[in-house]
C-alpha positions in Angstrom: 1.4 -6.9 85.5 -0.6 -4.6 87.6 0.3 -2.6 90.5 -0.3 -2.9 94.1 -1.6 0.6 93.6 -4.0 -0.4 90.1 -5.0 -3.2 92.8 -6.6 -1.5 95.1 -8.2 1.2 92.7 -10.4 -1.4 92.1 -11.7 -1.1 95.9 -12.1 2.8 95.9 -15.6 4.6 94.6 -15.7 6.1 91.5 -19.0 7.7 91.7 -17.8 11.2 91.8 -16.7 10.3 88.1 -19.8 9.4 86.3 -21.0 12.5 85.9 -18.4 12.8 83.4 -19.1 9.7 81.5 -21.6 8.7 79.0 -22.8 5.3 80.2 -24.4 2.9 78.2 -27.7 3.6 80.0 -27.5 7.0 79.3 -26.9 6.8 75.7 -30.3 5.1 75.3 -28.1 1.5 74.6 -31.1 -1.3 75.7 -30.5 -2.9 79.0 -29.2 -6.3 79.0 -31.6 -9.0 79.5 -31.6 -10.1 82.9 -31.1 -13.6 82.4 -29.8 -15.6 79.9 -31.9 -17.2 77.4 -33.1 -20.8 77.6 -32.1 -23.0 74.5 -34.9 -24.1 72.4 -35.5 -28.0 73.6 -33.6 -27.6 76.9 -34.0 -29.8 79.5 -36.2 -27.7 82.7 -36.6 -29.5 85.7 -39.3 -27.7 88.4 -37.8 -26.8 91.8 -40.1 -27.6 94.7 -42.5 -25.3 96.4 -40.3 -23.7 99.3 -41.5 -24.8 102.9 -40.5 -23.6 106.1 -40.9 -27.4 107.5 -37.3 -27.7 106.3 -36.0 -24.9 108.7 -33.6 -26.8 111.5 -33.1 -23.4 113.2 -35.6 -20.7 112.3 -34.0 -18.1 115.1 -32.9 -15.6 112.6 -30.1 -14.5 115.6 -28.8 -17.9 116.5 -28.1 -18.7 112.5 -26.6 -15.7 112.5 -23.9 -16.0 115.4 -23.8 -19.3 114.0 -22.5 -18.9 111.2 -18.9 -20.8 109.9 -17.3 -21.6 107.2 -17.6 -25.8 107.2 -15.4 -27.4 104.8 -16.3 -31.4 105.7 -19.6 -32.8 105.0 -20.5 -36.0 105.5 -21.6 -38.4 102.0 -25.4 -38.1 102.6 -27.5 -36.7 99.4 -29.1 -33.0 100.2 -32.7 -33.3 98.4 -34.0 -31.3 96.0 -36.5 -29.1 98.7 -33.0 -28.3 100.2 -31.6 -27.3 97.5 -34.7 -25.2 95.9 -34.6 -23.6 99.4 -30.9 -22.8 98.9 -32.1 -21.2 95.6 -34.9 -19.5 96.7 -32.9 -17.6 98.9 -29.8 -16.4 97.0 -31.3 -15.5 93.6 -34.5 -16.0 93.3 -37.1 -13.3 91.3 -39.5 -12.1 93.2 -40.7 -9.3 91.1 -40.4 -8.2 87.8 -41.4 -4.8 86.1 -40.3 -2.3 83.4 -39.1 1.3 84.0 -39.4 2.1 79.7 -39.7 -0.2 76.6 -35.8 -1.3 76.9 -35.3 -0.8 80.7 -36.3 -3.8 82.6 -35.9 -4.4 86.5 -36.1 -7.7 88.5 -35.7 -7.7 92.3 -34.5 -10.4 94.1 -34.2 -11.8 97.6 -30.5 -10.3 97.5 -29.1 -6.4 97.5 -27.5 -5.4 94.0 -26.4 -1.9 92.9 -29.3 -0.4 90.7 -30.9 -4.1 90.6 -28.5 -4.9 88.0 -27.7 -8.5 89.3 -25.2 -9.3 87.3 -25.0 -12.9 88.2 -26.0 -16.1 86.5 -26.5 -19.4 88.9 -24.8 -22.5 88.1 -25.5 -25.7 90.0 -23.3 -28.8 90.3 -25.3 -31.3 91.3 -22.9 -34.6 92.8 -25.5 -35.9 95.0 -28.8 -34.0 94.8 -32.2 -36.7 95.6 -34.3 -37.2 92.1 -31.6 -35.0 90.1 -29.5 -36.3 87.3 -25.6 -35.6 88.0 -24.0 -32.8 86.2 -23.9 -29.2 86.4 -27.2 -26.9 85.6 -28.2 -23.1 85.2 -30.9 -22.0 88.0 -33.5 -19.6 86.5 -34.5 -17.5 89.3 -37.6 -16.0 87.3 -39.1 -19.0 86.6 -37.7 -21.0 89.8 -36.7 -24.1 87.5 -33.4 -25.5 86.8 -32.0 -25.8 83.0 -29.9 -28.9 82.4 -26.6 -27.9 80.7 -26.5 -31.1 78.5 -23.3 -29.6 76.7 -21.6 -29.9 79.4 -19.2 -32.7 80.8 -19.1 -33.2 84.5 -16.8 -34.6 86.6 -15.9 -33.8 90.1 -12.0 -34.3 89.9 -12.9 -31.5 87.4 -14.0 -29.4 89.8 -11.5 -29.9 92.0 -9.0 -29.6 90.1 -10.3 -25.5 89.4 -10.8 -25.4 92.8 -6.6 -25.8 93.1 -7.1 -29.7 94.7 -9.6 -28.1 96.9 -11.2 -31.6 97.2 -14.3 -31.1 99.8 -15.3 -28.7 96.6 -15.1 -31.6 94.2 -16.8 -33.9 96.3 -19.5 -31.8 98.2 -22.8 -33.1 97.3 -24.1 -29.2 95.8 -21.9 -26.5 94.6 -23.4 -23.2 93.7 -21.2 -21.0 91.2 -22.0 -17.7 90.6 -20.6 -16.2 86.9 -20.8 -12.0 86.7 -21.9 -10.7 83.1 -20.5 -7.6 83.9 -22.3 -5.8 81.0 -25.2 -6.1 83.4 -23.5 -3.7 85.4 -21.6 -2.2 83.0 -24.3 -0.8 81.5 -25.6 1.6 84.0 -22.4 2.0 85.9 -19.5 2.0 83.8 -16.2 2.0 85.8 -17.9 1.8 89.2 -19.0 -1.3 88.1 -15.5 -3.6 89.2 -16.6 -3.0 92.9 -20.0 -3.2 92.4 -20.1 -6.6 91.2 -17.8 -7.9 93.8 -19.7 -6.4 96.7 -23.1 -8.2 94.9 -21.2 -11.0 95.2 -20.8 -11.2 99.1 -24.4 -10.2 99.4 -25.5 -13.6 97.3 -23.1 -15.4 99.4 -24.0 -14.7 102.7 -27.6 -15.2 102.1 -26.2 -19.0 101.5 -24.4 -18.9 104.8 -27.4 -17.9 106.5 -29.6 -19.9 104.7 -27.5 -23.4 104.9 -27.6 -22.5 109.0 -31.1 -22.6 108.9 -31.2 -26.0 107.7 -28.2 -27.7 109.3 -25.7 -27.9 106.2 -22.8 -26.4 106.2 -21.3 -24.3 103.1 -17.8 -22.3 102.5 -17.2 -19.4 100.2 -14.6 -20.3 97.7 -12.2 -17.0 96.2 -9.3 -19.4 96.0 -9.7 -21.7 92.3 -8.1 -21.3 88.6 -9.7 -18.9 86.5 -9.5 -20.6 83.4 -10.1 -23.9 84.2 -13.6 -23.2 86.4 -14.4 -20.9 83.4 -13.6 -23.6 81.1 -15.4 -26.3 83.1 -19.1 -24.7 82.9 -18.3 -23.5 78.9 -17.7 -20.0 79.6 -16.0 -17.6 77.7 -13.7 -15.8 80.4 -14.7 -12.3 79.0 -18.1 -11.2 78.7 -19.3 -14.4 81.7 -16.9 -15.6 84.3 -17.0 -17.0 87.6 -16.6 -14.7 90.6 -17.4 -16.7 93.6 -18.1 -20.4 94.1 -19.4 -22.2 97.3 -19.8 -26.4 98.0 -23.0 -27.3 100.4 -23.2 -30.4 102.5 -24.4 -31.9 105.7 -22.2 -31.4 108.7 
């Protein structure tokens, strides 16, 4: 078992170090491909053209004293411009571009260290308007959503990784957000703990903001089983695994 003390190394900068460390980068290993690939035959369903008609509250200020963490929604369906919007503004690519033949860089609506972005996008869908139920992987450089036909979905599930967390289970739209820390291993090496988790509260509170601005209401999840939610979307604990999760529904 770690100590209090290994704990909160975790939370302290290591930069001053990797000076003294070859990183991946530096030993000319190729950067990881920024997203996962997409199965040959895979289901892709087109996300909606984002529009500002769907803003409730467009006062950038007023969503942002605004902001709470909402943990009972109502059983209404969100729609699937609601939830490309929710998309569009937590990871979605907005340019792409190469710095050498193995090095590429995407930017995204979101901070990251280096513009590593170490997090793939998964979407459980309860009650999402014209989307099949079950859980799907967004593709924020094409905008589309891949169906994850491999996977069985159920929402007691979900709620059951979310430690009986049940408003989880039952929200309409969960967004889960798995680290391959390799993305930020890569370049970064032992900085790269902190690194990810800090990306990870940037992503998040773009959804915060963004669910404010079209009268849902959302809540960042830290609390769930780490096995079981890893085990729910098929993933293998190790080199993908959730970080962060957050249900979405009307308030």
């Amino acid at each position: 078992m770690s100590t209090k003390k290994e704990w909160r190394e975790g939370a302290r900068t290591h930069f001053n170090q990797l000076g003294e460390i070859q990183t991946a980068q530096m030993k000319g290993e190729p950067c990881p491909p920024l997203q996962k690939t997409v199965p040959e035959g895979a289901t892709l369903i087109d996300l909606p053209e984002v529009k500002e008609t769907l803003l409730k509250n467009s006062k950038v200020l007023d969503c942002i004293n605004n902001r709470r963490s909402r943990r009972k929604y109502n059983n209404e369906p969100l729609s699937l411009e609601e939830l490309s919007f929710l998309l569009n503004s937590t990871q979605r690519v907005h340019r792409l571009f190469q710095r050498g033949e193995d090095y590429a860089v995407a930017l995204r609506v979101v901070p990251s260290a280096g513009a590593r972005h170490p997090f793939e996008t998964y979407v459980i869908a309860n009650r999402i308007k014209g989307l099949k139920q079950g859980i799907y992987r967004y593709l924020g450089i094409e905008h589309k959503l891949l169906y994850e036909e491999r996977i069985d979905y159920s929402s007691d599930t979900i709620t059951e990784a979310a430690n009986g967390q049940e408003f989880v289970g039952n929200a309409p739209l969960t967004l889960v957000w798995a680290a391959i820390p390799y993305r930020t291993e890569w370049r970064y090496d032992i900085e790269s703990t902190k690194l990810i988790l800090l990306d990870a509260g940037h992503v998040c509170q773009n959804l915060y903001i963004a669910t404010e601005a079209l009268g849902l209401g959302t809540c960042g999840i830290a609390a769930y089983d780490q096995k079981k939610i890893d085990r729910a979307l098929q993933l293998d604990g190790e080199d993908e695994f959730v970080v962060y999760l957050a249900p979405v529904g009307r308030i």
